[in-house]
C-alpha positions as CSV (number, residue, x, y, z in Angstrom):
1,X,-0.2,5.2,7.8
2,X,1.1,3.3,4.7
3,X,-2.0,3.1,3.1
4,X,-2.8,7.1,3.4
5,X,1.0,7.8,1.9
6,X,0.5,5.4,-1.1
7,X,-3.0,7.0,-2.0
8,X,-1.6,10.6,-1.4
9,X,0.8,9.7,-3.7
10,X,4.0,11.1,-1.6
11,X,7.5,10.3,-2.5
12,X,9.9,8.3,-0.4
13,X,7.8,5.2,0.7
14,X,10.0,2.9,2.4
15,X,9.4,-0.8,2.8
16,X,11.6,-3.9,4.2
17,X,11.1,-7.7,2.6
18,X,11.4,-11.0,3.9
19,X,10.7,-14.7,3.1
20,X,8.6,-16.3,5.4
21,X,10.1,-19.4,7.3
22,X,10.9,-23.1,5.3
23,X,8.3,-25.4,5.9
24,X,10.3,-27.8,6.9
25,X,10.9,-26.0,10.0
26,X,9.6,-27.4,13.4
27,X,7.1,-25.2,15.4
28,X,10.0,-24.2,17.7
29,X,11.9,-23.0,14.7
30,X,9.5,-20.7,13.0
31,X,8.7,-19.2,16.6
32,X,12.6,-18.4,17.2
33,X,12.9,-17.3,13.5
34,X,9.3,-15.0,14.1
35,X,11.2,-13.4,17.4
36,X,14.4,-12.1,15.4
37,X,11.7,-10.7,12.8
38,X,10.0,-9.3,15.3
39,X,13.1,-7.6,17.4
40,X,14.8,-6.9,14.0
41,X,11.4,-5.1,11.7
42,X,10.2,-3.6,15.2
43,X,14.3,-1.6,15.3
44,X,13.4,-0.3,11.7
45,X,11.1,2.3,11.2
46,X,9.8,1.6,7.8
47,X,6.2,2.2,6.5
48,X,5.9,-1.3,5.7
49,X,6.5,-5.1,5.8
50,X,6.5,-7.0,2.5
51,X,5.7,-11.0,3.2
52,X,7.0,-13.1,-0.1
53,X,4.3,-15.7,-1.5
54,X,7.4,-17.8,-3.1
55,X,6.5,-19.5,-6.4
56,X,8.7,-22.7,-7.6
57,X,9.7,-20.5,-11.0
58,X,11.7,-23.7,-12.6
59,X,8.9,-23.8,-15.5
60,X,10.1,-20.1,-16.7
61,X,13.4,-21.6,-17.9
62,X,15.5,-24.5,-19.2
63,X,18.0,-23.3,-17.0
64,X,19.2,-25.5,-14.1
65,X,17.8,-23.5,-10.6
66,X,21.2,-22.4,-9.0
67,X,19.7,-23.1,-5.8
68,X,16.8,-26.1,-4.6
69,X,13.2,-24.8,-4.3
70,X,12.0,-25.5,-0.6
71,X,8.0,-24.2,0.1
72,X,7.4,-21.2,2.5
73,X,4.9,-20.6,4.7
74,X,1.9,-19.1,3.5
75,X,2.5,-15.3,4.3
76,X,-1.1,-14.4,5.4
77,X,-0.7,-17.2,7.8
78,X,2.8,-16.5,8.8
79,X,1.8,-12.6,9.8
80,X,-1.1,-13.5,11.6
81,X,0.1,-16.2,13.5
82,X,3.7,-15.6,14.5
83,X,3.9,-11.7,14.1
84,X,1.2,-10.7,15.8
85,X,3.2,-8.3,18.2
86,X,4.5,-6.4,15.3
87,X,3.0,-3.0,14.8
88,X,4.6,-2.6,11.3
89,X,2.1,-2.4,8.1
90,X,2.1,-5.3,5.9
91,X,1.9,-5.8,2.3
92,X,1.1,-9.5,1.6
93,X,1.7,-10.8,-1.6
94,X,-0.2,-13.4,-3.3
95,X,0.4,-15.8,-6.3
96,X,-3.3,-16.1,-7.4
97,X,-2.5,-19.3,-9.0
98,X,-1.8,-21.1,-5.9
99,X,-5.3,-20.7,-4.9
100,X,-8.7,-21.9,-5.8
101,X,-11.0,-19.0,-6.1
102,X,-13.0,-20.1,-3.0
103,X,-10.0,-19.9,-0.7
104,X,-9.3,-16.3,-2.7
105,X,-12.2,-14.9,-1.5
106,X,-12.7,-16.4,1.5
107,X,-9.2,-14.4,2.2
108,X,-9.9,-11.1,0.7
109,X,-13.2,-11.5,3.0
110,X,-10.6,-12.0,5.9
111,X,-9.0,-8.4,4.6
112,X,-12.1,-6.0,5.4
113,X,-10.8,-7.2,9.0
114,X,-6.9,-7.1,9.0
115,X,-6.3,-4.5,7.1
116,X,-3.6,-5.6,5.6
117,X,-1.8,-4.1,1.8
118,X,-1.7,-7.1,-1.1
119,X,0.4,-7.4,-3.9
120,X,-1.3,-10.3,-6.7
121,X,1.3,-12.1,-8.5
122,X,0.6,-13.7,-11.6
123,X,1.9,-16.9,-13.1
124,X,5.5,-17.5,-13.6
125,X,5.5,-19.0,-17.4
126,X,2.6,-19.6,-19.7
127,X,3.2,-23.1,-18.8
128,X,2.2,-23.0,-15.0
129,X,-1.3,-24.4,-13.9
130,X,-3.2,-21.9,-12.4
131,X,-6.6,-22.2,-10.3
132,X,-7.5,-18.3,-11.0
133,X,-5.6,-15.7,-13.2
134,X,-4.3,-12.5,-12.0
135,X,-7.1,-10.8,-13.8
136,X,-9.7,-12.9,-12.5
137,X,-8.1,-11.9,-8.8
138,X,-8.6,-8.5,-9.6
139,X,-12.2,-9.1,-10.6
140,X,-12.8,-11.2,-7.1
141,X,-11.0,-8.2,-5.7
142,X,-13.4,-5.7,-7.2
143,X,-16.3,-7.7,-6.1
144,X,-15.1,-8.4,-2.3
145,X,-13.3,-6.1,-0.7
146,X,-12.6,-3.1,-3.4
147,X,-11.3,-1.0,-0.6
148,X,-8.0,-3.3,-0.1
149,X,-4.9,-1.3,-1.1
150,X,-3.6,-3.2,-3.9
151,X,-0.4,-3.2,-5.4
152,X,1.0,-4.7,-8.5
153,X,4.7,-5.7,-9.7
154,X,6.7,-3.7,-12.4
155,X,9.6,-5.4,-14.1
156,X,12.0,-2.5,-15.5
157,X,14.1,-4.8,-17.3
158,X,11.1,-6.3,-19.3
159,X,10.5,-2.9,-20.6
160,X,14.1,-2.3,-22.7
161,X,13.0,-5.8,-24.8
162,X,9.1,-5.4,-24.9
163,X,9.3,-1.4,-24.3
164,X,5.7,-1.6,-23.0
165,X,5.8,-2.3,-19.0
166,X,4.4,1.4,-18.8
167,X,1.9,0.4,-20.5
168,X,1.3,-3.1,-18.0
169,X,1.3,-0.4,-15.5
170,X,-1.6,1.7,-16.7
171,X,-3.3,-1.4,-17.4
172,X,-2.8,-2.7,-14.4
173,X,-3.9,0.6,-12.2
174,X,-7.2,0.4,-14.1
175,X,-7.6,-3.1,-12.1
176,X,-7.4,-1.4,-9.4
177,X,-3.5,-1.4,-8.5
178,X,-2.5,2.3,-6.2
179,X,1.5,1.3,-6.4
180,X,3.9,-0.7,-7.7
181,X,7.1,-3.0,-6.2
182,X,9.6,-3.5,-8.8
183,X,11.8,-6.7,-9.1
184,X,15.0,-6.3,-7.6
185,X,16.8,-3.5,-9.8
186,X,20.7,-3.6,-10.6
187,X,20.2,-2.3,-14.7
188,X,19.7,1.8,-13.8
189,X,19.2,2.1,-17.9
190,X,16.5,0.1,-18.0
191,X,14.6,1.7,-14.7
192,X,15.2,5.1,-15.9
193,X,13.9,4.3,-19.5
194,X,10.8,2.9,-17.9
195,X,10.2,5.7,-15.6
196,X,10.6,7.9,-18.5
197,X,8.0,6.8,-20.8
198,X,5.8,6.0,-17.8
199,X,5.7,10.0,-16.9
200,X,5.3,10.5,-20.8
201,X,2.4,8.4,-21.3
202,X,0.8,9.4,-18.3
203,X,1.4,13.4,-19.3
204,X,0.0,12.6,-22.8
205,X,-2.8,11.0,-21.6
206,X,-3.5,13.3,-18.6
207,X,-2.8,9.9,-16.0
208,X,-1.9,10.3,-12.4
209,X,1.1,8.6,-11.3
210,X,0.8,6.1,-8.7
211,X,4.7,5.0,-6.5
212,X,6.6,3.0,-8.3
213,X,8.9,1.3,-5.4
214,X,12.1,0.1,-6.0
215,X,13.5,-3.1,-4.6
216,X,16.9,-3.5,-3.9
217,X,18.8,-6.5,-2.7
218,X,22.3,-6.8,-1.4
219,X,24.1,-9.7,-2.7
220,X,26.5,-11.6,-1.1
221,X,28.4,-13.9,-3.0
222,X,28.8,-15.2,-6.5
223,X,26.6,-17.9,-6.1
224,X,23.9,-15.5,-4.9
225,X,24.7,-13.6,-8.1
226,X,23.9,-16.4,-10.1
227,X,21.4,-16.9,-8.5
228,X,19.4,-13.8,-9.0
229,X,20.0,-13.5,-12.6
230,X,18.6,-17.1,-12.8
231,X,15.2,-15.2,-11.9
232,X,15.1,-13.0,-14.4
233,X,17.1,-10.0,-12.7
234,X,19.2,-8.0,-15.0
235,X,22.6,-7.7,-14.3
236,X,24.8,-5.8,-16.7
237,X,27.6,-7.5,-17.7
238,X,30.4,-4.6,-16.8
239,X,28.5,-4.8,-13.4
240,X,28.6,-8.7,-12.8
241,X,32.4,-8.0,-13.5
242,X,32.6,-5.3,-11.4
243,X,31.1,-7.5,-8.5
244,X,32.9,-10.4,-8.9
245,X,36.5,-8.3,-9.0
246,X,35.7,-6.4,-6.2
247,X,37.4,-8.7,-3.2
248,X,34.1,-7.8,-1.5
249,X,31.0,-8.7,-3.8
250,X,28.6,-7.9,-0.5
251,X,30.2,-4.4,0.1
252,X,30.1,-3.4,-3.5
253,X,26.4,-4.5,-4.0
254,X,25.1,-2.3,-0.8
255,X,27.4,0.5,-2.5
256,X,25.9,0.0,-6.3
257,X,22.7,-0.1,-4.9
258,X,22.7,3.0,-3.4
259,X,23.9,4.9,-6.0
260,X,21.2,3.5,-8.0
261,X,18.3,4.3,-6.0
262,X,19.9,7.8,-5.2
263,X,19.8,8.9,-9.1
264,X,16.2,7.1,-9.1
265,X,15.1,9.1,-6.6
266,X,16.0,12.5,-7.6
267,X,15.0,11.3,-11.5
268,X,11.8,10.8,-10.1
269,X,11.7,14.1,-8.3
270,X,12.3,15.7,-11.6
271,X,10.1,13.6,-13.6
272,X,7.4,14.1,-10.8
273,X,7.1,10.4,-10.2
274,X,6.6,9.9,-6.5
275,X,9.4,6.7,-6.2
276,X,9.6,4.8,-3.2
277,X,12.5,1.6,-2.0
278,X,11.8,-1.8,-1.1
279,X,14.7,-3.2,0.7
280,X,15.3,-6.9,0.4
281,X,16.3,-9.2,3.2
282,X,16.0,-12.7,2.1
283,X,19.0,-14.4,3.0
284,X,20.1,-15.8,6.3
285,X,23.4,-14.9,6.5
286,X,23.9,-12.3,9.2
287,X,26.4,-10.3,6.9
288,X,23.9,-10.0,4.0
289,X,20.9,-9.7,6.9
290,X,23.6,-6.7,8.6
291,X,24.1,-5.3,5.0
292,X,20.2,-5.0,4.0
293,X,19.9,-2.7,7.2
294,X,23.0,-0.1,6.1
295,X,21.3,0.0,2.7
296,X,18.4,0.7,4.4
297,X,19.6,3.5,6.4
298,X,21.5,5.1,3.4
299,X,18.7,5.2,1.7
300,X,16.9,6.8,4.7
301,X,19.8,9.5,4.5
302,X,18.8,10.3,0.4
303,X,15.2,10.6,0.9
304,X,15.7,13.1,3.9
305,X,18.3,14.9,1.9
306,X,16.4,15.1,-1.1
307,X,13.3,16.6,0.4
């Protein structure tokens, strides 16, 4: 069970994300789109499902968005009405700003039934409108269903600017959060500084450590590149060039990423930090849909080799 290896703590958690369906699709669409989740999450053998709650992040930057913002399905709905015949876990995340806190707790009153894992995502810029915060969410949480297995994001990169997202973590676990999913990783430096003064802090101050899951996302193309560092996701620059030289930006990506969890992994085994993966599949592109799967496996193949 998911939620009995997150609260034990173990190393090796593995997890596989999607994006729910456009709305814009018709009802035949999203059932035929459901079905090839379905065939393709039930083929996996992960731990867990991670449902996106996409937030329109144009207000975070001055930048022009690489790509145009089309609404998702809700991802409570999505999993309860189209994958019912999945057997997987899920971990639902929710951006608590979308959502009045009526309809908040009228949901987390829906989770003493489903059992389902959450994930609350705060705002995207100080400028957003928001109907609850993220720590009033944790306080409806608290107050509802205090047993749901919550989960909260780290963002490694943040931490080699503001050199305190150990310290959002801590914070964060005291709300209640038992794991954490980073944002997709590509800058090792900054994930291993992080996990570094996370096990410090917590040694110093006699914390456990709760899994900090890694997400990783092949990428397919230079637009896709752009793409991603338009949402914050740190690229180094010797990488980007590396990518874009390669003749094969998708191969190289499911390569880099490996090698990046792998030393993550065994840092974590070292530092004592039980680490987990989160492997992205948000595209629609069956190469990028094909390469998210042989990630996945190879990083199947360092967790059982590392045990």
């Amino acid at each position: 069970m998911l939620t009995d290896k997150i609260r034990n703590k173990e190393n090796g958690i593995i997890l596989y994300g999607i994006t729910p369906p456009k709305v814009n699709h018709t009802e035949e669409e999203i059932r035929d789109i459901a079905k090839r989740h379905i065939d393709r999450i039930s083929a996996l053998d992960v731990d867990g499902l991670v449902l996106y709650d996409i937030q329109d992040e144009s207000d975070r930057t001055d930048e022009k968005r690489p790509f145009p913002f089309i609404k998702t399905l809700n991802p409570c709905e999505y999993s309860k009405n189209y994958l019912q015949e999945l057997n997987t876990p899920r971990i639902v995340y929710r951006a608590v700003g979308n959502y009045t806190p009526e309809r908040f707790t009228a949901w987390l009153e829906d989770t003493k039934q489903s059992q389902v894992h959450s994930v609350f995502v705060g705002a995207a810029s100080h400028e957003q409108q928001n109907n609850i915060t993220l720590k009033e969410a944790y306080e409806l949480k608290k107050e509802v269903n205090n047993n749901l297995c919550l989960g909260g994001i780290a963002i490694p990169e943040r931490h080699t600017k503001k050199h305190d997202e150990h310290l959002r973590v801590f914070s964060k676990k005291n709300s209640s959060c038992e794991y954490f999913i980073t944002q997709c990783v590509y800058d090792l430096h900054a994930a291993k500084t992080f996990l570094t003064d996370y096990a410090k802090y917590a040694k110093e101050n006699n914390y456990d450590m709760v899994p900090i899951i890694f997400t990783l996302t092949p990428c397919g193309s230079s637009k896709t590149l752009d793409f991603m560092k338009w949402l914050g996701i740190n690229v180094p620059n010797y990488l980007e060039e590396d990518l874009k030289e390669s003749g094969d930006i998708l191969h190289e990506s499911v390569k880099l990423s490996r090698d990046i969890f792998e030393e993550l992994y065994k840092f974590g085994l070292k530092k004592g930090i039980p680490v987990g993966c989160n492997i992205e599949s948000v595209a629609i592109r069956k190469a990028e849909i094909e390469a998210s799967i042989e990630l996945l496996d190879e990083v199947k193949d360092i967790i059982k080799n590392n045990k």
